[in-house]
C-alpha positions as CSV (number, residue, x, y, z in Angstrom):
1,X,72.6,162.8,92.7
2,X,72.2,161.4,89.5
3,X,70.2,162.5,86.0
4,X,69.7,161.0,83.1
5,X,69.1,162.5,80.1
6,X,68.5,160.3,76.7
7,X,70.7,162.8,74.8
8,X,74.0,161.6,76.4
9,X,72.9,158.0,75.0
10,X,74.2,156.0,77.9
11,X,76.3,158.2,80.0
12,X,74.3,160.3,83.1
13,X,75.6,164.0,84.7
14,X,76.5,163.8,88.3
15,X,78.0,166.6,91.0
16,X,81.7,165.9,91.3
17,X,84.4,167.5,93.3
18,X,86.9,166.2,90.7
19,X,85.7,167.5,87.3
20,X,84.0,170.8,86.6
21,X,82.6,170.9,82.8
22,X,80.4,174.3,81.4
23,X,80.1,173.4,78.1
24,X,79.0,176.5,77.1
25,X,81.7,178.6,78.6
26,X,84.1,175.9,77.3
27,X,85.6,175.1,80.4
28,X,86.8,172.2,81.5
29,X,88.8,171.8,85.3
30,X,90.2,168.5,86.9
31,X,90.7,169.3,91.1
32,X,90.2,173.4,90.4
33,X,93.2,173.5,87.7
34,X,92.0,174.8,83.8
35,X,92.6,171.8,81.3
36,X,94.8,174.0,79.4
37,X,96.8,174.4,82.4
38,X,97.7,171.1,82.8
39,X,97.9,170.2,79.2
40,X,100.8,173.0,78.8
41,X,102.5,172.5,82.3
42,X,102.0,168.6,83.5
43,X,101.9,165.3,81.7
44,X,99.9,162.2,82.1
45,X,101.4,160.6,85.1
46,X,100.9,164.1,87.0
47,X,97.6,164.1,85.9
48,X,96.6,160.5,87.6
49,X,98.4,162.2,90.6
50,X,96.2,165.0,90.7
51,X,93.0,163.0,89.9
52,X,93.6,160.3,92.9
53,X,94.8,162.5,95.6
54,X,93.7,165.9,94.8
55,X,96.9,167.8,94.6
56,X,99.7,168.7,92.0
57,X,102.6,166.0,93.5
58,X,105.8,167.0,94.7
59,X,108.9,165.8,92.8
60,X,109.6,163.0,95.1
61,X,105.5,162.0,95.0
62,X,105.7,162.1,91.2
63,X,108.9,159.8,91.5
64,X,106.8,157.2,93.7
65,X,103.8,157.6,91.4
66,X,105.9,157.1,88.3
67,X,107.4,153.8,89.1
68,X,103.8,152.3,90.7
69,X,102.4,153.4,87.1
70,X,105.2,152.2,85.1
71,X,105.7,148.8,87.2
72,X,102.5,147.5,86.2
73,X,102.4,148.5,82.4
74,X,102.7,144.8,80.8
75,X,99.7,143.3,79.1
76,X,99.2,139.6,79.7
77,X,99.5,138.1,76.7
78,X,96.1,136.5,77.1
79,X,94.6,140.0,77.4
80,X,96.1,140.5,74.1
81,X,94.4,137.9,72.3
82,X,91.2,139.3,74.1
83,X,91.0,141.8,71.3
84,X,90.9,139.1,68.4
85,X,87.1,138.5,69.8
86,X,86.1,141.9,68.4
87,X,84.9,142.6,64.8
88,X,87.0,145.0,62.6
89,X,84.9,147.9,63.0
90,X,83.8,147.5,66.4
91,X,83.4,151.2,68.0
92,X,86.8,151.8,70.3
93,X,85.0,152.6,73.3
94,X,83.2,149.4,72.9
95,X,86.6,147.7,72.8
96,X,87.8,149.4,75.5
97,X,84.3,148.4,78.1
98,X,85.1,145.1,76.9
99,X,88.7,144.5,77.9
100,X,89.0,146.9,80.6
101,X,86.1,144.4,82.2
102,X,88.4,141.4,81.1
103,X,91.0,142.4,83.5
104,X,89.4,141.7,86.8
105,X,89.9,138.3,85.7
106,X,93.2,138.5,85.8
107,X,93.5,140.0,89.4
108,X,90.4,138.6,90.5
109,X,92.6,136.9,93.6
110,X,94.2,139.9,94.8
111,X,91.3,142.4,94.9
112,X,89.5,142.9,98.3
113,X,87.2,146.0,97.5
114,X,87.3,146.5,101.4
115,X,91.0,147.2,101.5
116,X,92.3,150.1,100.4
117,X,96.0,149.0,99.9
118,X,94.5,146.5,97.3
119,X,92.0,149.4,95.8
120,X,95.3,151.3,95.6
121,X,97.1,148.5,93.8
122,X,94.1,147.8,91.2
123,X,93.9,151.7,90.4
124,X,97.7,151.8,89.5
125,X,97.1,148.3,87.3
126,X,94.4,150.1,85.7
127,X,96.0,153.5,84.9
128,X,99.7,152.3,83.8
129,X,97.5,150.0,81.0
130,X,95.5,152.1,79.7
131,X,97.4,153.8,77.1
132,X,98.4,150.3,75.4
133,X,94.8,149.1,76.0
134,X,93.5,152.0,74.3
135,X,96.1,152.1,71.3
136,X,95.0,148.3,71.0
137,X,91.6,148.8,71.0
138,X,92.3,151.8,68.3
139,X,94.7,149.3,66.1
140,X,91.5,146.6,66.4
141,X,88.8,149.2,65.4
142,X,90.7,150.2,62.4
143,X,92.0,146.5,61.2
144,X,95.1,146.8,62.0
145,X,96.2,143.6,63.9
């Protein structure tokens, strides 16, 4: 179930069985592990591990998920001039909706929503391009193409 609530501007609250947030208490948890746990003892790619399949991996599963993530890490270079569309002082998260919406144009052909393989193989594009879309999308907001 889903609420709205005009104070989070365009973003509703849902249940979810991967994040737990109590703003009050401060507390933040990603699959039942404190935020502050995994900020001192994992990194990012262990993170995307934990997020998709609900566990900490093993050392040989954070091997496999490393070099999925890092194989798919290049930017088309028409992506790239995707941000040169956006004004100066666009927001980032604008940006970001923007381009991250741009690249199911690029993979348009090998995405069947029906297959979980090819769910798999657009999550993993997604994840390991993230970091340089959002540094882009920073660099853009501040004028610094």
């Amino acid at each position: 179930m889903t609420f709205y609530d005009p104070g989070f501007t365009s973003t509703a609250s849902c249940h979810s069985a991967i994040t737990y947030i109590d703003g009050p208490k401060g507390e933040l948890m990603h699959r039942g592990y404190h935020i502050m746990d995994l900020c001192e003892h994992s990194n990012h790619v262990e993170l995307t591990y934990l997020l998709l399949y609900g566990e900490l991996p093993t050392k040989q599963q954070l091997e496999d998920h490393t070099y999925h993530i890092t194989y798919h890490t290049l930017a088309h270079e028409k992506l790239i001039e995707f941000y040169k569309g956006f004004k100066s002082d666009a927001h980032p998260m604008a940006i970001m909706c923007g381009v991250v919406g741009a690249l199911s144009s690029f993979y348009h052909d090998s995405i069947d929503i029906h297959n979980p393989a090819s769910r798999l193989l657009a999550t993993y594009r997604l994840i390991a391009k993230m970091p340089t879309l959002a540094a882009m999308a920073y660099k853009t907001s501040v004028d610094a193409r």
